[in-house]
C-alpha positions, 0 to 999 in steps of 0.5 A: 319626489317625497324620496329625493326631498328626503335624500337632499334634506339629509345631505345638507348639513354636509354640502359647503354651499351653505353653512347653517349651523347646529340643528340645536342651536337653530332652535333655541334662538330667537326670531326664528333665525339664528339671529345671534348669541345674543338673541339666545341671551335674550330669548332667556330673559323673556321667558323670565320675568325680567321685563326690563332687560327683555325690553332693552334686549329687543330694542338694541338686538332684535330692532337693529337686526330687523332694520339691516335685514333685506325685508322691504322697508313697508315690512321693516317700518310695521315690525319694528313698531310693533316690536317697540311697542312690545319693548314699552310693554315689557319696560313696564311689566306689562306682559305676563310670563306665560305671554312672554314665553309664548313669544319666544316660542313663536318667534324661535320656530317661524321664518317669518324674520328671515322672509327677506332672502325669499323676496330676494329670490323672487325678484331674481326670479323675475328679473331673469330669462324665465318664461312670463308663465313660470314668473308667476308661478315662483311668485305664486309659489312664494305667495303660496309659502308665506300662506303657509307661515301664516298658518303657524304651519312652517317651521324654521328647518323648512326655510333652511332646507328650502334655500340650500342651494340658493342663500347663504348665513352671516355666521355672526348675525345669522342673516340669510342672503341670497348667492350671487351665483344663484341661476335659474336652475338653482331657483327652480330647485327652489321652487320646487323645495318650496312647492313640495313642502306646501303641498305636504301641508295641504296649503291652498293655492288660493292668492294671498294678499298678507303682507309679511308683516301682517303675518308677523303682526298676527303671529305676535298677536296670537301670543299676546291674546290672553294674559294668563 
């Protein structure tokens, strides 16, 4: 299986089905998702002491990109107060560079803010034709997966390789969506991309009951947690 991972992970990038783009600018942009060249622009400020113009890049960049995400409305509400509330700190100079840096690093290479094509894909998963037993299983496997982000051990490759066949991107706003031709075939490939990747991580599969705002909020507050 690790094989076959390998094989379809290194044909990807010429499949048409889905368009993600340079490998090197995928990881210089910020939130973890290619959100747009202006993220590029902004993850530049931050990790200077330019404060204020952070501060306006996060409140008419990343604040707008989260509330026209297909994230649940619950999770968009959390994320952008909090974001805010990051936006207020960096106008008032609040946040050290070293602290500033370290969000940009967080945020470059989680897929936490591009978790909305995976609920898309659950719930097309449950609203399809598969057994009771297999409807939790993808629920579980998801749950398994936001564990995983949760534990700083997903990686932004890890969410492009695990929706190939399922999602495409908004070339400008590097918005994941899922394919309307998306069948239960295509899920199942999915879950088993994302099964794979969780069992190389050693991820439990223990219930998680985060909310993928909880796990942007700690994400956040691991990179806030000292001022140095």
């Amino acid at each position: 299986m690790a094989n076959e991972a390998k094989e379809v992970r290194g044909s990807g990038g010429a499949q048409k089905d889905v368009s993600l783009g340079p490998a090197c600018l995928i990881v210089v942009v910020i939130g973890a998702i290619c959100l747009s060249l202006g993220m590029i622009a902004m993850a530049a400020m931050m990790t200077g002491s330019k404060g204020r113009r952070a501060a306006y890049s996060v409140r008419e960049q990343l604040i707008p990109w989260v509330e026209q995400s297909p994230l649940s409305k619950p999770d968009q509400q959390n994320i952008v107060e909090r974001l805010s509330g990051l936006s207020d700190a960096m106008e008032r100079e609040e946040l050290s560079t070293r602290q500033l840096s370290r969000l940009v690093l967080r945020m470059t290479d989680s897929p936490v803010l591009q978790w909305g094509v995976v609920e898309q894909l659950n719930r097309a998963a449950q609203a399809s034709s598969m057994t009771d037993a297999e409807k939790l299983e993808f629920r579980a496997a998801c749950d398994r997966w936001l564990r995983s982000a949760s534990e700083g051990k997903l990686a932004l490759q890890d969410m492009e390789f695990a929706v190939q066949n399922v999602a495409t991107k908004d070339q400008r706003s590097g918005r994941l969506t899922i394919r309307e031709d998306t069948s239960e075939e295509r899920l199942r490939e999915f879950q088993r991309r994302i099964t794979t990747i969780a069992d190389k991580q050693s991820i439990i599969s223990d219930p998680f009951d985060k909310s993928v705002s909880q796990v942007f909020l700690k994400m956040i507050e691991q990179a806030m947690e000292t001022k140095d």
